[in-house]
matplotlib code that plots the C-alpha trace (Angstrom):
import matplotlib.pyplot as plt

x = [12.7, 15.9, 18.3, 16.3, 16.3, 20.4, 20.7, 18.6, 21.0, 24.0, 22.8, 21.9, 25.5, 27.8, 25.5, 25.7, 29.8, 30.1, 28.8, 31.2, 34.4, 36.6, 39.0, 37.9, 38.9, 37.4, 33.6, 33.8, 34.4, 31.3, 28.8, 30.1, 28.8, 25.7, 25.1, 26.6, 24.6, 20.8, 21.7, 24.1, 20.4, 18.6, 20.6, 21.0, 17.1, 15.3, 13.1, 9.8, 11.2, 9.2, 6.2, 7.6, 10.7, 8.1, 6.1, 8.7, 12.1, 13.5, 11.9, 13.4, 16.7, 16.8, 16.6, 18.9, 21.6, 20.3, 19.7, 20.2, 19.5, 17.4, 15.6, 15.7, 13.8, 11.4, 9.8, 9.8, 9.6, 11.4, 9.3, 11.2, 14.4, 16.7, 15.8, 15.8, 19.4, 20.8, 19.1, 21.0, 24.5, 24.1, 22.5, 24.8, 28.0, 26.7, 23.7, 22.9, 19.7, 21.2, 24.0, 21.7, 19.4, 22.1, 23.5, 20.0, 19.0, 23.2, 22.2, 18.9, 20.7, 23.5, 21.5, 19.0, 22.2, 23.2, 19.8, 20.2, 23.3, 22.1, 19.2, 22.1, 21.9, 18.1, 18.2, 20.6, 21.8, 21.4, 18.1, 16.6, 18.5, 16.9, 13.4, 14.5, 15.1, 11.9, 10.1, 11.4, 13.5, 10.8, 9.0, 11.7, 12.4, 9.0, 8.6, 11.8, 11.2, 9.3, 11.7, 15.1, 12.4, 11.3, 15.4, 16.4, 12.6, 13.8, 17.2, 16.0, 13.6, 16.3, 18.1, 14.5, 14.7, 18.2, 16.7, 19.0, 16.9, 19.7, 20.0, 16.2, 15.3, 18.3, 17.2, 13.9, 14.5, 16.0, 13.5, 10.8, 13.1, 13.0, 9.1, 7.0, 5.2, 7.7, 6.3, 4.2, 7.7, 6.1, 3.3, 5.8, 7.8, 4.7, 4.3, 7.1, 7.4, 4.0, 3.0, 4.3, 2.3, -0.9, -3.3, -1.9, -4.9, -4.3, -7.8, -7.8, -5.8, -6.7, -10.5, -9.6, -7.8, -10.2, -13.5, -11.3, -10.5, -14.2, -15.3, -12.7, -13.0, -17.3, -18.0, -18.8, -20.7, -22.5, -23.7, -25.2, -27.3, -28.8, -29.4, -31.3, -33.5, -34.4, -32.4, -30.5, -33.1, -32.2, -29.7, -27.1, -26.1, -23.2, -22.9, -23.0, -20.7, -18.0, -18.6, -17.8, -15.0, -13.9, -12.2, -13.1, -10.5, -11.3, -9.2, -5.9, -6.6, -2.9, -1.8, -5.0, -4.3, -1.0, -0.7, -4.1, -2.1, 0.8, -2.5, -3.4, -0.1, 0.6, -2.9, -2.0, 1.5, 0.0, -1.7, 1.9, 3.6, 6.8, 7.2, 6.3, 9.5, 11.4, 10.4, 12.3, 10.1, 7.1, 4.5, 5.8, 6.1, 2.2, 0.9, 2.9, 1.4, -2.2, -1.9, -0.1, -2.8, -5.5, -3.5, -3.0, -6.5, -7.7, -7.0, -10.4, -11.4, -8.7, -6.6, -3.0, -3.1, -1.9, 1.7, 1.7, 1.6, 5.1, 6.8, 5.2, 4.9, 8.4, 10.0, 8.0, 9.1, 12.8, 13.0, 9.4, 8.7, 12.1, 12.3, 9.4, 12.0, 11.9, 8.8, 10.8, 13.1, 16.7, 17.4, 19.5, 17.7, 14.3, 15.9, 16.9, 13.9, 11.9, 13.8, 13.5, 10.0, 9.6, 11.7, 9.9, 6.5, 8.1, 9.3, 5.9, 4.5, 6.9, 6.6, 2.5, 3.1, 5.4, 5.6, 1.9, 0.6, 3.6, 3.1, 5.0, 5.7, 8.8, 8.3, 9.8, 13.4, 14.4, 18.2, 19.1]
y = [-18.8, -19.7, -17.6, -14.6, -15.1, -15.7, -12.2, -10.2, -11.4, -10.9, -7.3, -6.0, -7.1, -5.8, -2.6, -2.7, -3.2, -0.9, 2.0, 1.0, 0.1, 3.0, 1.8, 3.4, 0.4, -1.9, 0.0, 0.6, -3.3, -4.3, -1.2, -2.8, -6.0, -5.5, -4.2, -6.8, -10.1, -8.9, -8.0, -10.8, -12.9, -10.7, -11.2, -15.6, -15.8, -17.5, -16.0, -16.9, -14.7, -11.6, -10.7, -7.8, -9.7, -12.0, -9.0, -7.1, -7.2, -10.4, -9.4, -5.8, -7.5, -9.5, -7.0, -5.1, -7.7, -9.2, -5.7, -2.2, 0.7, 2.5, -1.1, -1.2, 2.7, 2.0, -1.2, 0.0, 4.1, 6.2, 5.7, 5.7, 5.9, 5.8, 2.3, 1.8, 2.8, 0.8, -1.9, -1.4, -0.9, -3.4, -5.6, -4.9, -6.2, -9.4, -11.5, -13.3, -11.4, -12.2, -9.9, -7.6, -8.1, -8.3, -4.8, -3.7, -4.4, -3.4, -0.2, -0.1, -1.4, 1.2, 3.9, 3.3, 2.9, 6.4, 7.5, 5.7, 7.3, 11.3, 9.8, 7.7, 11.4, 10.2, 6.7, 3.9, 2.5, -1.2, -0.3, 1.3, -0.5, -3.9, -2.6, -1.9, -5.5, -6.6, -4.9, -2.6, -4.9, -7.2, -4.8, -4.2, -8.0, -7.7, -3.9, -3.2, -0.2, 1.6, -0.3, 1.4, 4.6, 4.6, 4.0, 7.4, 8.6, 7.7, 9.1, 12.3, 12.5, 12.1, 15.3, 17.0, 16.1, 18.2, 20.6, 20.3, 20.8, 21.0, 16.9, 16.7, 18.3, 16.5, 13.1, 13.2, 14.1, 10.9, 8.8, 10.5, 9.3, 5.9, 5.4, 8.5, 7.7, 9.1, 12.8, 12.5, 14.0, 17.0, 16.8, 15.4, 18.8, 21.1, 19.3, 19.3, 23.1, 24.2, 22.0, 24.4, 27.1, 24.9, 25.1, 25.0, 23.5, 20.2, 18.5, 19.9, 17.2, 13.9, 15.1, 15.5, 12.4, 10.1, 11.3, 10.6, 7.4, 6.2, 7.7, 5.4, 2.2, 2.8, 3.6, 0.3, -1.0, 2.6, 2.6, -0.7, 0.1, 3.5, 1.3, -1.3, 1.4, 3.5, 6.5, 6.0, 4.9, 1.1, 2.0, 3.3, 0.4, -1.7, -2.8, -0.4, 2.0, -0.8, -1.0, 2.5, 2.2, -0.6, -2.2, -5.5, -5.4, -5.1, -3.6, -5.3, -6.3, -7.0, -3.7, -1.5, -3.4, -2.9, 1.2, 2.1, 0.9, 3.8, 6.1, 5.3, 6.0, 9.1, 10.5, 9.8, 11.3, 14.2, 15.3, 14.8, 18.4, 17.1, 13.7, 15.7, 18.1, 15.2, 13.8, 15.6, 16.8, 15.4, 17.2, 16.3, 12.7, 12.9, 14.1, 10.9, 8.3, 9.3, 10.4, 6.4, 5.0, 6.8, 5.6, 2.4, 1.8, 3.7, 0.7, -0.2, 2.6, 3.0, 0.5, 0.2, 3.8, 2.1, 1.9, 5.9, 5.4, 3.6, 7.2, 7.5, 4.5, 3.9, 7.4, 7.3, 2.9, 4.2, 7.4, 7.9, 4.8, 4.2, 7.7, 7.1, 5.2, 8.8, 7.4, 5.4, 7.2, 7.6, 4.4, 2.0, -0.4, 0.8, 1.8, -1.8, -3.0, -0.8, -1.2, -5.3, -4.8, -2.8, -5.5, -8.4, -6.4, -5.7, -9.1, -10.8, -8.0, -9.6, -13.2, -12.8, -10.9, -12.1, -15.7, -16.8, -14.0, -14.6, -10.7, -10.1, -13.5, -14.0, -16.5, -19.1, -18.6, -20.6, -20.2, -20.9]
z = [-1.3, 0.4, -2.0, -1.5, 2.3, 1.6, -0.4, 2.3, 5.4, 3.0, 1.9, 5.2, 6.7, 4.2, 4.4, 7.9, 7.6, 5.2, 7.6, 10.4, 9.3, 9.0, 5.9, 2.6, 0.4, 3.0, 3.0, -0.4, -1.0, 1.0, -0.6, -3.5, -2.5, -1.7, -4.5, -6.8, -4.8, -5.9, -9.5, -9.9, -8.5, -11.1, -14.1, -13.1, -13.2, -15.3, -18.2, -16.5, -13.5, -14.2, -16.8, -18.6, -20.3, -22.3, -22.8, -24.4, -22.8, -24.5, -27.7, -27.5, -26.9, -29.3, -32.0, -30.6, -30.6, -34.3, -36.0, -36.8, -34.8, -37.2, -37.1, -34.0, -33.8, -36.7, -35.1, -31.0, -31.7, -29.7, -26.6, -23.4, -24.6, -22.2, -21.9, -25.5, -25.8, -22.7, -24.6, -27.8, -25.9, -24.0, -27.0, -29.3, -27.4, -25.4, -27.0, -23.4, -22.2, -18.9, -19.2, -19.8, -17.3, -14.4, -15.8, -15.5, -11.8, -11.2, -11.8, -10.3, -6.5, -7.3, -7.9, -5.0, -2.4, -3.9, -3.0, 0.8, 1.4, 0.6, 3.2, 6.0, 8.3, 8.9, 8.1, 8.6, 4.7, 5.9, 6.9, 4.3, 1.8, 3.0, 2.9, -0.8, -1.1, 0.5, -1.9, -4.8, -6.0, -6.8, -8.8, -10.3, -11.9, -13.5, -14.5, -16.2, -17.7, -14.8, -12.5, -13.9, -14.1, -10.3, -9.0, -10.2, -9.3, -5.6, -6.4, -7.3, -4.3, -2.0, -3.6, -3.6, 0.4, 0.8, -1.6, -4.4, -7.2, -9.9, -9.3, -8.7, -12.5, -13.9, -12.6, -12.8, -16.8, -16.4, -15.2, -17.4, -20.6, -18.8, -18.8, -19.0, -15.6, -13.5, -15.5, -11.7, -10.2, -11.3, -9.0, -6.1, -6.6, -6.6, -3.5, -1.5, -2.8, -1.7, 1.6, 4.6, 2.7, 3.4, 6.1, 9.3, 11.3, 12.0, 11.8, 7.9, 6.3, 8.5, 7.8, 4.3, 3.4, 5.3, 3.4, 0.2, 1.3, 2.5, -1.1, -2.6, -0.5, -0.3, -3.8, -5.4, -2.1, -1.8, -5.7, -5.2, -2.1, -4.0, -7.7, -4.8, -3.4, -6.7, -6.2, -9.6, -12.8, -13.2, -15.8, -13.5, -12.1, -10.7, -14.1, -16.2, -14.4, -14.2, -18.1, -18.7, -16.3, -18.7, -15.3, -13.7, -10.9, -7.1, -4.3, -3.4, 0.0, 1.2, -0.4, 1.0, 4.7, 4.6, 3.2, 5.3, 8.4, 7.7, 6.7, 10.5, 12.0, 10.0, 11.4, 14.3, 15.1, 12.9, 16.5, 18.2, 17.2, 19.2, 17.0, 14.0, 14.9, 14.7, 11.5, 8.9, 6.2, 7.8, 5.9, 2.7, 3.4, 5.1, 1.6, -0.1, 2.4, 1.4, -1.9, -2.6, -0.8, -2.8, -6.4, -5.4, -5.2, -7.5, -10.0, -9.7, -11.8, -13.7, -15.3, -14.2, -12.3, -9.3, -10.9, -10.1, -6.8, -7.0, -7.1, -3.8, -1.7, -2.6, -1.1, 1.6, 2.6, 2.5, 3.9, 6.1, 8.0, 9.4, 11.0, 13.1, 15.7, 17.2, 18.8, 20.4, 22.3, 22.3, 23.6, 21.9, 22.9, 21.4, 18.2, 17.8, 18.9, 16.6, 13.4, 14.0, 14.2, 11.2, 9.0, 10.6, 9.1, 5.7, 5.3, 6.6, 3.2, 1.3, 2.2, 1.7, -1.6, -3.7, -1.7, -1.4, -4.0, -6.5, -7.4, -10.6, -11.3, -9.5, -7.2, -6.8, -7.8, -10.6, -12.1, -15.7]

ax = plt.figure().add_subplot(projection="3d")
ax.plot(x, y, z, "-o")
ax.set_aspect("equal")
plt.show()
């Protein structure tokens, strides 16, 4: 635990450095560095760090550093092929999957500071940048296809948010090529295009979102009490609808604890019109908090759904929760005080997820 503890401190303070010195060649040094400590911690790891490179990453590898590319095509397809073709450059000049996996997660921590910096107006880079760390980047060591997918996901978001949309199509044709998941920036656009046109009453929303979520969270528990008392014929039950649903997963507690808590918040500065005036793009980023939350759990009827709700629980962890310090005042003080708070919460997630959980597999640390 100790090295990831080591590359969290060292991240934050060349971030942090990197924002306040004035000398080019100095900040560029230090953005530089952060960058390079995670991915050179990525690409050290050991093989058992992370499910997807037994799955298919070392395997995909391989082939590309032992064979053809038409070989290469005819056995994998041409299935997300952005990733398929960093595989084979990268393949085809160093054998050591390591080399490959540290050029990997480099571009995934480059791409995401890119993404931190078109946000620094609204949110400070070391900031936003660690709560990357704390939990991205994790994903990230175990879904490497998705993971590389979901960086310029977040990349193109951030254009989206200074309504660039020429970098937000290009990027997000990107990340589709990467894994076709990230096909849900689609539904993020129609979003962000279409939400001040929505109602304008303030109850609407909340009201909507929280029968959604009781539906969600009181479905299984609510099917059994009607199957007890006769309303459904006996063949409705638990059982068989969990058999259709072909699913035998239950809620995530951590994750639902944790996201419902932002659900909370968001509902209730959504009755403060003068914090919401603050919050730049605040109706957008409402619409990601709930519609993340509902994916996430929706796992338990669908299988491996919750992975969608990356493209939104991600945007909304960098670029959301750390402009609510306008609650806070303008008060140095209380801006210090808040952003330490909201890192000591991420990295009490993180310690309970990917510590005592081992989510992903990538706990603890080991080096080859």
């Amino acid at each position: 635990m100790e090295i990831y503890l080591v590359m969290f401190a060292s991240c934050f303070f060349c971030c942090y450095l990197s924002s306040h010195i004035k000398k080019k060649i100095l900040s560029l040094l230090f953005a530089i560095l952060s960058i390079l400590i995670p991915a050179i911690i990525a690409g050290y790891r050991d093989l058992s760090i992370g499910t997807d490179i037994s799955v298919y990453g070392e395997y995909m590898h391989y082939v590309a550093s032992h064979s053809g590319i038409g070989n290469f095509f005819s056995i994998f397809g041409y299935q997300d092929i952005l990733y398929s073709i960093l595989t084979i450059i990268v393949g085809g000049v160093f054998e050591d999957i390591h080399v490959f996996l540290f050029i990997l997660q480099l571009l995934n921590c480059a791409i995401i500071y890119k993404a931190c910096k078109n946000h620094a107006d609204k949110v400070p880079v070391c900031v936003s940048y660690l709560l990357f760390l704390m939990s991205l980047y994790f994903r990230q060591l175990n879904l490497l296809r998705q993971g590389l997918s979901l960086s310029l996901s977040i990349l193109a978001i951030s254009y989206l948010l200074r309504d660039n949309k020429k970098f937000f199509f290009i990027l997000s044709i990107l990340a589709v090529l990467s894994h076709f998941s990230a096909i849900i920036l689609l539904l993020i656009y129609l979003i962000y295009k279409n939400y001040k046109r929505n109602n304008k009453n303030k109850y609407f929303f909340p009201i909507l979102y929280f029968l959604l979520i009781s539906i969600l969270l009181l479905f299984f528990p609510f099917l059994r009490f009607i199957t007890s008392i006769g309303f459904l014929p006996g063949k409705y039950t638990y059982e068989y609808f969990l058999q259709c649903l072909n699913v035998g997963f239950g809620i995530d507690s951590l994750g639902t604890v944790f996201k419902l808590f932002w659900c909370l918040v968001i509902i209730m500065i959504s009755y403060r019109d003068r914090l919401k005036k603050k919050i730049a793009n605040y109706g957008f980023l409402f619409h990601m908090v709930f519609i993340d939350f509902i994916l996430w759990n929706y796992n338990i009827f669908i299988l491996y759904i919750d992975r969608l709700s990356f493209y939104f629980g991600y945007t909304y962890v960098l670029f959301l929760l750390p402009q609510l310090v306008v609650t806070f005042g303008k008060a140095f003080r209380n801006r210090v005080f808040f952003y330490l708070f909201l890192i000591a919460l991420f990295m009490l997630y993180w310690y309970l997820r990917f510590v005592i959980q081992n989510a992903g597999n990538v706990y603890p640390y080991i080096a080859i």
